[in-house]
BABA-186203 format. One record per residue: residue in one letter; x negated, y negated, z negated of N, C-alpha, C, CB in turn. Coordinates in steps of 0.2 Angstrom, whole numbers, padded with zeros to 4 digits, always signed. Glycine has a CB too. Example, Ala and Ser with C-alpha at 12.3 -4.5 7.8 and 13.67 -1.06 7.14 Angstrom:
2
A-0066+0028-0039-0062+0022-0039-0066+0016-0039-0057+0022-0045S-0064+0011-0035-0068+0005-0036-0064+0000-0039-0070+0003-0029
This chain:
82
X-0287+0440-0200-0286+0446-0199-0279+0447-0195-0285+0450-0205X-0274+0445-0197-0269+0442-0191-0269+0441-0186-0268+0437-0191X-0271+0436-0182-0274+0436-0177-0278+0441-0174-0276+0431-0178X-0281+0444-0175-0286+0448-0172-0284+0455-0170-0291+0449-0176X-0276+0456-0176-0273+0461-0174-0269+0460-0170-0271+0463-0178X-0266+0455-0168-0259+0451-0165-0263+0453-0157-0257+0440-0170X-0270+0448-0157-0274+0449-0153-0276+0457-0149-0278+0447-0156X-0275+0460-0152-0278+0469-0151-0272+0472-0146-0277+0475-0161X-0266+0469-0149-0260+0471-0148-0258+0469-0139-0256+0468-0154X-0262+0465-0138-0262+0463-0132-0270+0463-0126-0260+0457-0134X-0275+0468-0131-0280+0471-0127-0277+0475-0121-0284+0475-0132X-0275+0478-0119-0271+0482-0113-0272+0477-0107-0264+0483-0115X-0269+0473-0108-0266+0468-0103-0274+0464-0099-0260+0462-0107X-0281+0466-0105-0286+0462-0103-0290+0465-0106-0286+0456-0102X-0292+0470-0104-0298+0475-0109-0306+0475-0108-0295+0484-0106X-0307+0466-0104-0314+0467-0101-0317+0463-0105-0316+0466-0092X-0315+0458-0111-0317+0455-0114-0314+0450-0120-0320+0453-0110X-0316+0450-0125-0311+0447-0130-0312+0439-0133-0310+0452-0136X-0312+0436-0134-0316+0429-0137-0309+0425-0142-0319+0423-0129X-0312+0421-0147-0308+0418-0154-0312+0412-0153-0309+0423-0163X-0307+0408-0157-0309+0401-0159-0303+0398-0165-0308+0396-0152X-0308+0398-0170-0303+0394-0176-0308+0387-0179-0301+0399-0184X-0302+0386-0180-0305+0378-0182-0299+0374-0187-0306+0372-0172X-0301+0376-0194-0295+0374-0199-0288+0377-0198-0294+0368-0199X-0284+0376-0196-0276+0380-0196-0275+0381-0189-0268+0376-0198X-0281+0378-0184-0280+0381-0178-0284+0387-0175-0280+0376-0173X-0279+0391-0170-0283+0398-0167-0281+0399-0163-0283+0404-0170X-0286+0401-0156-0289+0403-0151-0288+0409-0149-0293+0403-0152X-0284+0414-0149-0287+0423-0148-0287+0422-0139-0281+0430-0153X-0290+0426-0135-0290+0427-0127-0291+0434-0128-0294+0423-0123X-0288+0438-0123-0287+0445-0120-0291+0442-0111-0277+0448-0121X-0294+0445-0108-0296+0445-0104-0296+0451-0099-0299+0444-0107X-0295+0450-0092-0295+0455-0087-0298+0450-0083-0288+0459-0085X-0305+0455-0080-0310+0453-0078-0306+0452-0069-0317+0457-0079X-0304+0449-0065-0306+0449-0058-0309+0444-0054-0301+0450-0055X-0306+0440-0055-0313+0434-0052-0316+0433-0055-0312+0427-0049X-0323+0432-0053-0330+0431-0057-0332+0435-0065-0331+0422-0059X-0331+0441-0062-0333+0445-0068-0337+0446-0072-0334+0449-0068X-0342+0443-0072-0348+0442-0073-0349+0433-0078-0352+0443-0066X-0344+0433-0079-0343+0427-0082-0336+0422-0082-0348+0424-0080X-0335+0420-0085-0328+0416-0087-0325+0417-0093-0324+0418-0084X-0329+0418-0098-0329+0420-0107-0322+0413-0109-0341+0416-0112X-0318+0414-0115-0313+0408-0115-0314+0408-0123-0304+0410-0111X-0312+0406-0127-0310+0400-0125-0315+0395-0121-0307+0398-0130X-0312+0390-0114-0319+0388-0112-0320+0381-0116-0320+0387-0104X-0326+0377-0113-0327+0371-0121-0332+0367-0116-0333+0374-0130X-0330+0359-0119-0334+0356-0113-0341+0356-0118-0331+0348-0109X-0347+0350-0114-0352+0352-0115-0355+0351-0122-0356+0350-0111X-0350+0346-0126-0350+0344-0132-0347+0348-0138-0348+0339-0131X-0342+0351-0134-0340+0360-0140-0336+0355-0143-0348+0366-0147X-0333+0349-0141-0328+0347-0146-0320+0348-0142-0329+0337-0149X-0322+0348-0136-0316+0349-0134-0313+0357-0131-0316+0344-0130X-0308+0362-0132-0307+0367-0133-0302+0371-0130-0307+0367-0139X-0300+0375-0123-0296+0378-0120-0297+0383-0118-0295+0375-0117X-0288+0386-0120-0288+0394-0117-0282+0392-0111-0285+0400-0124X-0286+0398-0109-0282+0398-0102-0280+0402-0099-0284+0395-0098X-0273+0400-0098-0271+0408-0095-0268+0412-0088-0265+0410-0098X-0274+0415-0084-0274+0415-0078-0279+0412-0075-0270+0414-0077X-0279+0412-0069-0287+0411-0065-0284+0402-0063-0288+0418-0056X-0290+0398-0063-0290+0392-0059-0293+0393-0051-0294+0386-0063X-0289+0393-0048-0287+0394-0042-0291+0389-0037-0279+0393-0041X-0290+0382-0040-0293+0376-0036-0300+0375-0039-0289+0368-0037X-0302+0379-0041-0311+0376-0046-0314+0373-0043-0317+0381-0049X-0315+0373-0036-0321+0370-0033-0318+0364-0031-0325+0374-0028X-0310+0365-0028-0307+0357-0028-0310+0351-0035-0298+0358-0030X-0306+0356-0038-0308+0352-0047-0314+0349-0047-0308+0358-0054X-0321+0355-0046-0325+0354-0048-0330+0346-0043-0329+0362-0048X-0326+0347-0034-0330+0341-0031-0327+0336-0035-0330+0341-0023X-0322+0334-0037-0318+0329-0038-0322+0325-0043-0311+0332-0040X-0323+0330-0048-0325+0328-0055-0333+0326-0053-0325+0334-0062X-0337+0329-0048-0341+0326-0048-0340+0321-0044-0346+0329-0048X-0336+0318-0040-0335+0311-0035-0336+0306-0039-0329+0310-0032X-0330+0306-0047-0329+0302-0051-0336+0301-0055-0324+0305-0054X-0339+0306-0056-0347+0307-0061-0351+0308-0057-0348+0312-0066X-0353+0307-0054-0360+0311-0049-0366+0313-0056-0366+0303-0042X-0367+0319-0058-0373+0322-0062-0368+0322-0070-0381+0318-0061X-0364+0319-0071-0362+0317-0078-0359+0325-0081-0355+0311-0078X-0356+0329-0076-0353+0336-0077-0356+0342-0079-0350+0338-0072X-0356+0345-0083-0359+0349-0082-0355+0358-0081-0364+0348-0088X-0356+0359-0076-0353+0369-0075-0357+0375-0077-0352+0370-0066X-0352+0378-0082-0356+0384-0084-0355+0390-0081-0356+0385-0090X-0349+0389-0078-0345+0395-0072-0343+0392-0065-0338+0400-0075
């Protein structure tokens, strides 16, 4: 409950979507303001296995750098949900 309030408290700043992640004594909260890719970019984000767990703050700028890169290294091993 903490958290969600602590969380609330910072709705303003990003009022287009909210998302939590706990996992034993660790927690997650994200405030969200939608401007690049509105329509998607939910946080915290998770790879395809859901074991591994990030929040992030602010827009990744280089994604598609990132994204050719990772498939150079992997060809099909990656998987992109946004």
């Amino acid at each position: 409950k903490e958290v969600v309030d602590a969380a609330k408290l910072l709705r303003h700043r990003g009022p287009d979507w909210s998302g939590m992640y706990c996992h034993g004594d660790a927690i997650i909260a994200h405030e969200r303001l939608a401007i690049v890719d509105p329509e998607s970019g939910d946080q915290p984000l998770y790879n395809v296995n859901r074991d591994l767990v990030l929040g992030v703050n602010g827009e990744i700028y280089n994604h598609l750098d990132l994204r050719e890169q990772l498939e150079a290294r992997a060809p099909g091993k990656h998987q992109f949900l946004t």
